[in-house]
N, CA, C and O atoms as a GROMACS GRO file, in nm:
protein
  300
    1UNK      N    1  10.176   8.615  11.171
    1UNK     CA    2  10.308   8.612  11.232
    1UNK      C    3  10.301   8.656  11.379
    1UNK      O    4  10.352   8.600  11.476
    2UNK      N    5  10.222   8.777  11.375
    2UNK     CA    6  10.230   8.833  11.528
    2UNK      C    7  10.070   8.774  11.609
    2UNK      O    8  10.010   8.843  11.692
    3UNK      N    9  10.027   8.647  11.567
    3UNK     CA   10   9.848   8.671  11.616
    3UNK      C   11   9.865   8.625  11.755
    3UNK      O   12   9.761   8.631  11.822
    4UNK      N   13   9.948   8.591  11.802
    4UNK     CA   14   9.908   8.631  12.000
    4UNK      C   15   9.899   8.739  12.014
    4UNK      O   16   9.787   8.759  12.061
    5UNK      N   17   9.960   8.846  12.000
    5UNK     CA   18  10.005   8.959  12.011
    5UNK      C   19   9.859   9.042  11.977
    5UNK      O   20   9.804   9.123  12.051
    6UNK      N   21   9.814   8.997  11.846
    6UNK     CA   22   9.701   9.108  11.780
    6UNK      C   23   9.588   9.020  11.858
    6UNK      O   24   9.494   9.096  11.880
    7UNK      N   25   9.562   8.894  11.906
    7UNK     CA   26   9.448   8.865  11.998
    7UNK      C   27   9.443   8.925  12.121
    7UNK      O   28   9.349   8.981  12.176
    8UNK      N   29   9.612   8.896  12.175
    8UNK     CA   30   9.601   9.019  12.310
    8UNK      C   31   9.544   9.116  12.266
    8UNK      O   32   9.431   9.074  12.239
    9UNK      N   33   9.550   9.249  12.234
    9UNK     CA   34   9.492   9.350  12.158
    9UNK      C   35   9.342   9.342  12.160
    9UNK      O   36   9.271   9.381  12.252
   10UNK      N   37   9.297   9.279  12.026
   10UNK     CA   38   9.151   9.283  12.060
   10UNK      C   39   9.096   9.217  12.181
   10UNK      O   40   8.987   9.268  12.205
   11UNK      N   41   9.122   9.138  12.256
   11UNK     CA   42   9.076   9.086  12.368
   11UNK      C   43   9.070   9.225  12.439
   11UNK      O   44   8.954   9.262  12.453
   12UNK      N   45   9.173   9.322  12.494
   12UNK     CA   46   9.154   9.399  12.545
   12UNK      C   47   9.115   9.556  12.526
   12UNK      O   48   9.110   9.642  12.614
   13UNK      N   49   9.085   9.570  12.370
   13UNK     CA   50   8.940   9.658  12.300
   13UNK      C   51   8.827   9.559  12.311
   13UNK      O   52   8.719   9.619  12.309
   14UNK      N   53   8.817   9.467  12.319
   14UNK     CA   54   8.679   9.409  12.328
   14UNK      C   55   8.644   9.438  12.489
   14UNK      O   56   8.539   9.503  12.488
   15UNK      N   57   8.682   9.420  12.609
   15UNK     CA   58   8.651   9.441  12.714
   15UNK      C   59   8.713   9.569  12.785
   15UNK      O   60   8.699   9.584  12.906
   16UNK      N   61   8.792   9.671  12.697
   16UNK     CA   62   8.784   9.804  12.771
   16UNK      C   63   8.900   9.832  12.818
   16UNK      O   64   8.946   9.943  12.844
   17UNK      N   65   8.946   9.735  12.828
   17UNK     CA   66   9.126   9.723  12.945
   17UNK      C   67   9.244   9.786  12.871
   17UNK      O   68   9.329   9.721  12.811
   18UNK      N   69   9.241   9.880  12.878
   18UNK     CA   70   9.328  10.008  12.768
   18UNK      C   71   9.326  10.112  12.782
   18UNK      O   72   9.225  10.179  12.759
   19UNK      N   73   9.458  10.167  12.832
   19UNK     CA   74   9.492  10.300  12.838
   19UNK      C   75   9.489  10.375  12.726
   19UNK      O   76   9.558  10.336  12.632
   20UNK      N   77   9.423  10.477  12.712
   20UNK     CA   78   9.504  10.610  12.540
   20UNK      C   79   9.586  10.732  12.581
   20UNK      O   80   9.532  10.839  12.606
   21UNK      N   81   9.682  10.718  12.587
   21UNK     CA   82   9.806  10.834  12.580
   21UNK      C   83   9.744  10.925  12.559
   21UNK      O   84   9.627  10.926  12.522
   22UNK      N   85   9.851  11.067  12.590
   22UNK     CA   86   9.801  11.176  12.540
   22UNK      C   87   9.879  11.124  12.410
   22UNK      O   88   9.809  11.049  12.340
   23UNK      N   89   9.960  11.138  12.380
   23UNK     CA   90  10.053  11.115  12.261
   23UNK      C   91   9.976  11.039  12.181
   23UNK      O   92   9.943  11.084  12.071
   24UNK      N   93   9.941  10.932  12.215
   24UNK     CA   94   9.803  10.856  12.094
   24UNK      C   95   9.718  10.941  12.067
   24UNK      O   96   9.696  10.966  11.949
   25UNK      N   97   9.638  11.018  12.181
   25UNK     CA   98   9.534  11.089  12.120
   25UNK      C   99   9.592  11.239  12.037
   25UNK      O  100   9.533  11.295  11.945
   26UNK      N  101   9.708  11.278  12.092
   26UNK     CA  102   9.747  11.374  11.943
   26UNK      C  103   9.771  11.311  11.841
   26UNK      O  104   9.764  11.373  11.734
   27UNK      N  105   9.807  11.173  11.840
   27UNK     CA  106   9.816  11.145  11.671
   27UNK      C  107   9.683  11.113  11.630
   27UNK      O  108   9.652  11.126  11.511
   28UNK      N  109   9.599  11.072  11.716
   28UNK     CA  110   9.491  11.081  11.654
   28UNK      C  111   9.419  11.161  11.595
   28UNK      O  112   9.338  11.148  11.503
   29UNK      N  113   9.477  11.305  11.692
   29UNK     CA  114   9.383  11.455  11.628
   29UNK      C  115   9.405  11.448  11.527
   29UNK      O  116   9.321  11.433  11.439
   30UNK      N  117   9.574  11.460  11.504
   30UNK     CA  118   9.656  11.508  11.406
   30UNK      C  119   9.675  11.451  11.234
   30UNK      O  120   9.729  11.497  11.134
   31UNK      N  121   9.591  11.316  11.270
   31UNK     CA  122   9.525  11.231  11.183
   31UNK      C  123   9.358  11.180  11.125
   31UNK      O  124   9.310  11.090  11.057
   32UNK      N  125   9.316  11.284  11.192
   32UNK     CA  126   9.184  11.308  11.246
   32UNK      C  127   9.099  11.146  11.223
   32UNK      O  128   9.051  11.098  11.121
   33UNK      N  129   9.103  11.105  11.327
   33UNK     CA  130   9.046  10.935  11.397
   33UNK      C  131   8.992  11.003  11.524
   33UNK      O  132   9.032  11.104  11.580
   34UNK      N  133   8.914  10.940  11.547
   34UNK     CA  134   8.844  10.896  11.669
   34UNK      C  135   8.916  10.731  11.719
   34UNK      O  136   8.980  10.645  11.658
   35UNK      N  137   8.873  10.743  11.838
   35UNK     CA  138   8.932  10.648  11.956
   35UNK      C  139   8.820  10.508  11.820
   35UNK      O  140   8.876  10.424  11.750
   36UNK      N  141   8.668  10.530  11.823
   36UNK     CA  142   8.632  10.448  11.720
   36UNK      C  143   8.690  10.376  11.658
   36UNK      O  144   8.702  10.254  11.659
   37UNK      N  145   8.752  10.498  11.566
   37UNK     CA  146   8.842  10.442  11.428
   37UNK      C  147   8.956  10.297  11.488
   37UNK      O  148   8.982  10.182  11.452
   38UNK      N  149   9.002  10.403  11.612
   38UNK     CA  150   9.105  10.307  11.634
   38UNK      C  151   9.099  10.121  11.652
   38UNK      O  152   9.158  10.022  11.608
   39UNK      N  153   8.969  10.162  11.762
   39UNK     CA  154   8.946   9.981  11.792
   39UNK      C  155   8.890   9.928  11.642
   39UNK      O  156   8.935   9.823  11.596
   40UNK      N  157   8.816   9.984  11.589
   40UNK     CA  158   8.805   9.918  11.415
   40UNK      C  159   8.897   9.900  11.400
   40UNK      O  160   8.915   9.778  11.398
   41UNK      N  161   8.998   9.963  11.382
   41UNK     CA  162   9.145   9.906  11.307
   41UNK      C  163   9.189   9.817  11.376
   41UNK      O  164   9.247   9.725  11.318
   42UNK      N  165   9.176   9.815  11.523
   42UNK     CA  166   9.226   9.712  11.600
   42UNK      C  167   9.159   9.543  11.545
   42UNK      O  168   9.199   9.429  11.519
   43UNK      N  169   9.054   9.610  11.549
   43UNK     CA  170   8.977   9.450  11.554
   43UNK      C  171   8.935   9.402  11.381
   43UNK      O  172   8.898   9.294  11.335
   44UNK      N  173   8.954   9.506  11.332
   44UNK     CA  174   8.921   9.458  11.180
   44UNK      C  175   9.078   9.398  11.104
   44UNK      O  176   9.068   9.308  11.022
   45UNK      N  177   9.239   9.464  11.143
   45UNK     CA  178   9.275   9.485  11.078
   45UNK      C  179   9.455   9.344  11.134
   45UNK      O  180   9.453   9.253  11.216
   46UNK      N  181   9.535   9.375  11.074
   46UNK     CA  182   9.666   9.334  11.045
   46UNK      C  183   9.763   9.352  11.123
   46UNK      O  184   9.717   9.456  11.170
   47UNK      N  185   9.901   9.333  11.201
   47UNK     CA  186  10.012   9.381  11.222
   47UNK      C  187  10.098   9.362  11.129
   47UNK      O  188  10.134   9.247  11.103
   48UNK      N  189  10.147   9.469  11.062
   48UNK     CA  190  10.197   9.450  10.978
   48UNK      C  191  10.351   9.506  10.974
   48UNK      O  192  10.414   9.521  10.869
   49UNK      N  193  10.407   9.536  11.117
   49UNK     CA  194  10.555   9.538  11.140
   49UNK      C  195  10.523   9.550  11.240
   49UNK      O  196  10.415   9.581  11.290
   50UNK      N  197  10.703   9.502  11.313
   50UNK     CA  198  10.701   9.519  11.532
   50UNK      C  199  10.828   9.619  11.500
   50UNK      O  200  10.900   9.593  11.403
   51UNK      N  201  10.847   9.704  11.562
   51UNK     CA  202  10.935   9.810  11.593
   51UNK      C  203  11.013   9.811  11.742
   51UNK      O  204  10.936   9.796  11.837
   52UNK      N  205  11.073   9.817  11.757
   52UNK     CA  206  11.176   9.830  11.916
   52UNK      C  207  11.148   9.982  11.954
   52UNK      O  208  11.168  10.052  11.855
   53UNK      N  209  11.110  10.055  12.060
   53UNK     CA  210  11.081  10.190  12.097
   53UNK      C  211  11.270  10.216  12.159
   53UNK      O  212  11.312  10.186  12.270
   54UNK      N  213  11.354  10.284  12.036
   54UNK     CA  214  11.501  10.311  12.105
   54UNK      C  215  11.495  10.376  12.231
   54UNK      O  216  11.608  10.403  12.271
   55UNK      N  217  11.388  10.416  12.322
   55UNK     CA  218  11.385  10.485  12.459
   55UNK      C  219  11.403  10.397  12.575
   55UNK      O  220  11.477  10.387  12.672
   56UNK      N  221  11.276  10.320  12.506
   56UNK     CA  222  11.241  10.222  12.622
   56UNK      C  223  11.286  10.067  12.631
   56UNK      O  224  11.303  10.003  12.734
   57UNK      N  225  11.301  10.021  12.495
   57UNK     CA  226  11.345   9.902  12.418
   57UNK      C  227  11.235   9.792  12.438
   57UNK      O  228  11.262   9.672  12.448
   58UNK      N  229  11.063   9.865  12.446
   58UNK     CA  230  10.986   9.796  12.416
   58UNK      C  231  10.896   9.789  12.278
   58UNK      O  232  10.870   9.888  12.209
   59UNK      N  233  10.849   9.646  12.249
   59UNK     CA  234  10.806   9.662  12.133
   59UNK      C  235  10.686   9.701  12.089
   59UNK      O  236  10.585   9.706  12.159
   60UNK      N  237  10.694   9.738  11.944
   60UNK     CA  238  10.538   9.821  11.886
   60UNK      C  239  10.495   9.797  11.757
   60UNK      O  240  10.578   9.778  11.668
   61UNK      N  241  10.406   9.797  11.741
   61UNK     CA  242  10.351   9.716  11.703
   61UNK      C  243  10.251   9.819  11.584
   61UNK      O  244  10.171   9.900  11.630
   62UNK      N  245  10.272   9.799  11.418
   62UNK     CA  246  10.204   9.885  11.339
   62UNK      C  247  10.084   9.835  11.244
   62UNK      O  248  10.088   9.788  11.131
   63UNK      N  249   9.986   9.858  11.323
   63UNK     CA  250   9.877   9.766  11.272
   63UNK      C  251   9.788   9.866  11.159
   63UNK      O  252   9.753   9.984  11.167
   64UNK      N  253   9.768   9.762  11.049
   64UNK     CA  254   9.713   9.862  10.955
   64UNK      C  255   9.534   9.787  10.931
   64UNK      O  256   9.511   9.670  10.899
   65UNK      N  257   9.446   9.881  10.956
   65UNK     CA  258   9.295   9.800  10.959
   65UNK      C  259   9.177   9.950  10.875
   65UNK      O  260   9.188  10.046  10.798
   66UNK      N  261   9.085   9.887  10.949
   66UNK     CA  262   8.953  10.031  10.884
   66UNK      C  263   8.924  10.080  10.967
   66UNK      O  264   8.906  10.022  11.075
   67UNK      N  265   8.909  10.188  10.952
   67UNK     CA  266   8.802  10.316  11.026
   67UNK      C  267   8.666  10.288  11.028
   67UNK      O  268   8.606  10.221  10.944
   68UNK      N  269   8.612  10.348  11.140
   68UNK     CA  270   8.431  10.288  11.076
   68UNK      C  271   8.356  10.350  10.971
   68UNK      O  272   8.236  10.341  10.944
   69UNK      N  273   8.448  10.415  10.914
   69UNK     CA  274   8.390  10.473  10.759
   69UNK      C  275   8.459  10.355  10.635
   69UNK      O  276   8.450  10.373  10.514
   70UNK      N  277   8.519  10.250  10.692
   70UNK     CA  278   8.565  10.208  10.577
   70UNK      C  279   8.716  10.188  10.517
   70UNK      O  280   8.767  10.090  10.463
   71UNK      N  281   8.763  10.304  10.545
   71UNK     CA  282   8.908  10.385  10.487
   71UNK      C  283   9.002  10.313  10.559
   71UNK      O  284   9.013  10.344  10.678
   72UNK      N  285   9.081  10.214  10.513
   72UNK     CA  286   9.207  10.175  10.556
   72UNK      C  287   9.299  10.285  10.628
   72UNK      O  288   9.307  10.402  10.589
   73UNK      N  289   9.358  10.240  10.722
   73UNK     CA  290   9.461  10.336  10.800
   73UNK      C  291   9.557  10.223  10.874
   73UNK      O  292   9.543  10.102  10.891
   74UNK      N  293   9.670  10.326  10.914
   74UNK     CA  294   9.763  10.287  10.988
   74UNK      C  295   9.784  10.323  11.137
   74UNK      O  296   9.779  10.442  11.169
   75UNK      N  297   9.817  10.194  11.264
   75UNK     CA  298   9.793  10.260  11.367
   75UNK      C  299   9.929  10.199  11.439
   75UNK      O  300   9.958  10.233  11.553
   0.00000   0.00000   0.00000
């Protein structure tokens, strides 16, 4: 449904072109992932809802893929 969207994405974990928030990287602590985990999920995995951000009224995007251990997650 969303695969422009999730090719944008890995196109730009495949060549680097990506900012990480602090706010990403506390959910990452707080979920304990590595930046790793993340592009695995990026590039292994699904979008599997788009969300509207009520702040900004841009969209987001909840992609669910693997960690490089394997373990399904949500990002």
């Amino acid at each position: 449904m969303f695969q422009h969207i999730l090719k944008q994405m890995r196109d730009k974990v495949r060549s680097r072109q990506y900012v990480m928030t602090l706010h990403a990287e506390e959910e990452m602590s707080d979920d304990e992932l590595t930046i790793f985990d993340v592009e695995r999920g990026i590039l292994t995995g699904e979008i599997v809802e788009r969300q509207k951000a009520v702040e900004t009224g841009e969209w987001k995007y909840l992609v669910k893929g693997e960690t490089v251990a394997g373990k399904k997650s949500l990002w």
